[in-house]
VOPAGU-2260 file (C-alpha; in pm, 1 decimal, decimal comma):
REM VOPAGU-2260
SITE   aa  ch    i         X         Y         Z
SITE  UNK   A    0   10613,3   -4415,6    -228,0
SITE  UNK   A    1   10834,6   -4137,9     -53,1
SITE  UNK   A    2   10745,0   -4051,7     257,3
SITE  UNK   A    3   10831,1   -3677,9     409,7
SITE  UNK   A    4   10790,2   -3556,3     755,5
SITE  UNK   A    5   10699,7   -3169,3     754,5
SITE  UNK   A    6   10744,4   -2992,3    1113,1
SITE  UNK   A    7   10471,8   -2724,6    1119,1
SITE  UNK   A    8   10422,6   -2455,9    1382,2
SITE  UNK   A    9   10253,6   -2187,7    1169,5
SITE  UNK   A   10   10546,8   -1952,9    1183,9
SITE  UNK   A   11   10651,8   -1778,5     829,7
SITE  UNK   A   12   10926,0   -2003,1     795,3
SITE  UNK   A   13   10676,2   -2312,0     865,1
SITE  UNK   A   14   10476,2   -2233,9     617,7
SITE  UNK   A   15   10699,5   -2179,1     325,1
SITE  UNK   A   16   10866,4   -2490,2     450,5
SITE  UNK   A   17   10495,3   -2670,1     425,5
SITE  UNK   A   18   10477,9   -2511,2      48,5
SITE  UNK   A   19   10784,7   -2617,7     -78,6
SITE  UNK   A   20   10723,6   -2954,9      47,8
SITE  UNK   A   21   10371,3   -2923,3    -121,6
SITE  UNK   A   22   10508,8   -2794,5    -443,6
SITE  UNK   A   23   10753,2   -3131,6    -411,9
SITE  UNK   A   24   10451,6   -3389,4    -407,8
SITE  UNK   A   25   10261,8   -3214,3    -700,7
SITE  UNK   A   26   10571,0   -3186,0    -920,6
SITE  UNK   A   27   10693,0   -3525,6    -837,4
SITE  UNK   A   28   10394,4   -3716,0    -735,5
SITE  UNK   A   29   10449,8   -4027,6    -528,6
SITE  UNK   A   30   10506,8   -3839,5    -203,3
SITE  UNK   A   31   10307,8   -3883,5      39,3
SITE  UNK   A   32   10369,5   -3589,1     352,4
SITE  UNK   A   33   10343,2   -3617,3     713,8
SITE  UNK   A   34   10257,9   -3297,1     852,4
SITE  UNK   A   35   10296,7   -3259,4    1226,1
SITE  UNK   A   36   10298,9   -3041,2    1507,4
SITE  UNK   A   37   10513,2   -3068,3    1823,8
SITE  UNK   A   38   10416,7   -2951,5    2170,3
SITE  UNK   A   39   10637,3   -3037,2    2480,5
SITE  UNK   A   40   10438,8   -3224,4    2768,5
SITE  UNK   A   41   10279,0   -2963,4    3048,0
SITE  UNK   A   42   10492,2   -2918,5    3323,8
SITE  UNK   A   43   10201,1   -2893,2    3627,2
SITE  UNK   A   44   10397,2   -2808,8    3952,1
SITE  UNK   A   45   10260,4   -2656,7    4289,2
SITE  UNK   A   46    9931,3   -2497,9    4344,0
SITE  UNK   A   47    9856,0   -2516,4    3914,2
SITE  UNK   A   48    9684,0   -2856,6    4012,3
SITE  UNK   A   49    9415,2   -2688,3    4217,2
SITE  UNK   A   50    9293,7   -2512,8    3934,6
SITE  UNK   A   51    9339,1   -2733,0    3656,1
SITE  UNK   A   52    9409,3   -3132,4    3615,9
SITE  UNK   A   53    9703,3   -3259,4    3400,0
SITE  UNK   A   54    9395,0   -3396,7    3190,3
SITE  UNK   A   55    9233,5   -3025,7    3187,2
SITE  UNK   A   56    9610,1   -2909,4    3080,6
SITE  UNK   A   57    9671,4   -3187,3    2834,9
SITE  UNK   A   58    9334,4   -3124,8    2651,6
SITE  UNK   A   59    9403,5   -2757,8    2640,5
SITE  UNK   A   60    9747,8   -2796,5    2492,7
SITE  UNK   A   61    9639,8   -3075,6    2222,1
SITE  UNK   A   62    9304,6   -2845,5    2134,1
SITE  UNK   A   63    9540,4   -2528,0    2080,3
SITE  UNK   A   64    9815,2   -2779,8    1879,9
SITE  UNK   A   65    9513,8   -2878,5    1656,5
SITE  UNK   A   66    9422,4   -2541,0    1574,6
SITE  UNK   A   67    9791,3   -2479,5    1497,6
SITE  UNK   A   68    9784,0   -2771,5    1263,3
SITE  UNK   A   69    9408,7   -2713,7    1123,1
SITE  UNK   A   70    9529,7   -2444,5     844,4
SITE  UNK   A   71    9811,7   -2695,3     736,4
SITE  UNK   A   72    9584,5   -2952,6     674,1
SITE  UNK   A   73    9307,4   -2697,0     489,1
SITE  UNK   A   74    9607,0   -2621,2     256,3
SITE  UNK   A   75    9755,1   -2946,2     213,4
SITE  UNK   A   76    9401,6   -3051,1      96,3
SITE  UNK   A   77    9328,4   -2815,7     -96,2
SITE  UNK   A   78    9672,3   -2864,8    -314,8
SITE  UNK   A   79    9522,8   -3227,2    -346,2
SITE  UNK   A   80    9839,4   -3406,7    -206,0
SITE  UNK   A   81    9856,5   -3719,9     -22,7
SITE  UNK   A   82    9918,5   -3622,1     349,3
SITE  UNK   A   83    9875,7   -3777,6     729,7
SITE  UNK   A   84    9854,2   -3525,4    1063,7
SITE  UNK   A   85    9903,3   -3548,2    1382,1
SITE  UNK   A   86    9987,4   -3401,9    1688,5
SITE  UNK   A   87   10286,5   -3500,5    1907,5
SITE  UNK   A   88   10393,0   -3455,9    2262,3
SITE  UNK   A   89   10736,3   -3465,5    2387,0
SITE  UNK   A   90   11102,8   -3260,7    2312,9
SITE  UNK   A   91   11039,8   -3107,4    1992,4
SITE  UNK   A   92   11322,5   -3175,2    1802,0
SITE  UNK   A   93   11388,5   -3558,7    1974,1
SITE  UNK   A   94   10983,2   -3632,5    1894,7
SITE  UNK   A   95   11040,5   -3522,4    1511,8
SITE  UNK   A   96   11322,8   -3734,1    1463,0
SITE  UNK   A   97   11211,1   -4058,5    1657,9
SITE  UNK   A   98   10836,9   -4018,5    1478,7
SITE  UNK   A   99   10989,5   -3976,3    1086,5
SITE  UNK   A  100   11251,1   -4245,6    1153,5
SITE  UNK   A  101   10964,8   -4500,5    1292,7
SITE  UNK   A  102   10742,5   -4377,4     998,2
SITE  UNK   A  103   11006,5   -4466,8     765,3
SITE  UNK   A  104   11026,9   -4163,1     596,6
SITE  UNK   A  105   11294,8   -4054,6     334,8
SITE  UNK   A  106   11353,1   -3688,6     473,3
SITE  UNK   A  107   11240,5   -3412,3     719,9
SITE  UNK   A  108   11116,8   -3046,9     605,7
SITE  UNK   A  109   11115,8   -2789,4     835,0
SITE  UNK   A  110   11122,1   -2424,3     879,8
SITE  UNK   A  111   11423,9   -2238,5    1056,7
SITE  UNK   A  112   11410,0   -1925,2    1236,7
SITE  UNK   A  113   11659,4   -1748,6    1034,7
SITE  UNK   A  114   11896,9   -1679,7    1336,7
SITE  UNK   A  115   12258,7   -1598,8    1222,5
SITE  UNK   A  116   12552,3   -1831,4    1242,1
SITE  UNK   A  117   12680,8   -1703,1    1580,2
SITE  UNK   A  118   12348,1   -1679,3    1779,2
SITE  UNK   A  119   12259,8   -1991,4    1598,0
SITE  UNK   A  120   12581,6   -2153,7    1781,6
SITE  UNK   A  121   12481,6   -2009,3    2122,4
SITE  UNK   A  122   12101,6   -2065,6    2121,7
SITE  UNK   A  123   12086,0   -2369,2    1952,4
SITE  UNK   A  124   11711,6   -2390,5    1782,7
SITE  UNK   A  125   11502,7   -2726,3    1680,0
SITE  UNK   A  126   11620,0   -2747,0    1339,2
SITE  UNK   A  127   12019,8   -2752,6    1437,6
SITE  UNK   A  128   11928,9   -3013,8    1719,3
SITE  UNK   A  129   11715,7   -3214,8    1420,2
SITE  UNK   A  130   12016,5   -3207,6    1184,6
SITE  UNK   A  131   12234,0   -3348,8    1438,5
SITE  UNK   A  132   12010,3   -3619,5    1597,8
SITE  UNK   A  133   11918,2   -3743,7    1247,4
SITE  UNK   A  134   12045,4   -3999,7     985,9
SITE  UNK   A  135   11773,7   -3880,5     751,3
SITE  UNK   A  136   11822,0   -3585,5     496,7
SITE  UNK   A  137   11675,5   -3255,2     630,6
SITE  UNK   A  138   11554,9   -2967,1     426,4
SITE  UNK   A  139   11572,6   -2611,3     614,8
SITE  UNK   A  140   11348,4   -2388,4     435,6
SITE  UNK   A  141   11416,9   -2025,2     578,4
């Protein structure tokens, strides 16, 4: 069974990028899709401890990347494909690629931002950084 890693961080890019990899395991069965979202780790410096813990801050950030993922899921099950979830911390586009290479999957879905070539060279964005840090094949749904 294939395995694909979908990136999801409810943008409009995110989601078509969650459909088309949706409308893949329906048309070609046998796929089963990992559906994740990324969040970097808290950065808690000075006086931010006195009013909240790392915990406090952790659980905050993992509750709000749950409800990110939450509508994912609800679709996902509803098309009646086989799919995991989860939530990851760390460098966004590092954390996809070292998660879907120690899953084993076969590729990586993921939205883009739709940035042109130029600002695309200067900014940089997650999926350019994914394509580059990857062996796997990477679909860029804009």
């Amino acid at each position: 069974m294939q395995k694909l890693f979908v990136a999801f961080d409810a943008s409009p890019s995110a989601w078509r990028a969650l459909q088309y990899a949706i409308k893949l395991a329906k048309e070609q069965g046998r796929i089963q899709l990992h559906i994740a979202n990324v969040h970097p780790e808290p950065v808690i410096y000075g006086e931010i401890q006195v009013y909240a813990s790392r915990e406090k801050i952790e659980e905050e950030q993992r509750t709000y990347s749950l409800d990110i993922l939450k509508p994912a899921i609800e679709e996902a099950s509803r098309a009646q494909v086989s799919f995991e979830s989860e939530v990851l911390i760390g460098h966004t586009a590092l954390t996809i690629v070292s998660r879907a290479e120690e899953l084993q999957c076969t590729g990586i879905i993921m939205g883009t931002r739709g940035m042109g070539a130029i600002a695309n060279l200067v900014l940089g964005s997650v999926a350019t950084k994914v394509i580059h840090l990857t062996k796997l094949p990477v679909t860029l749904v804009k």
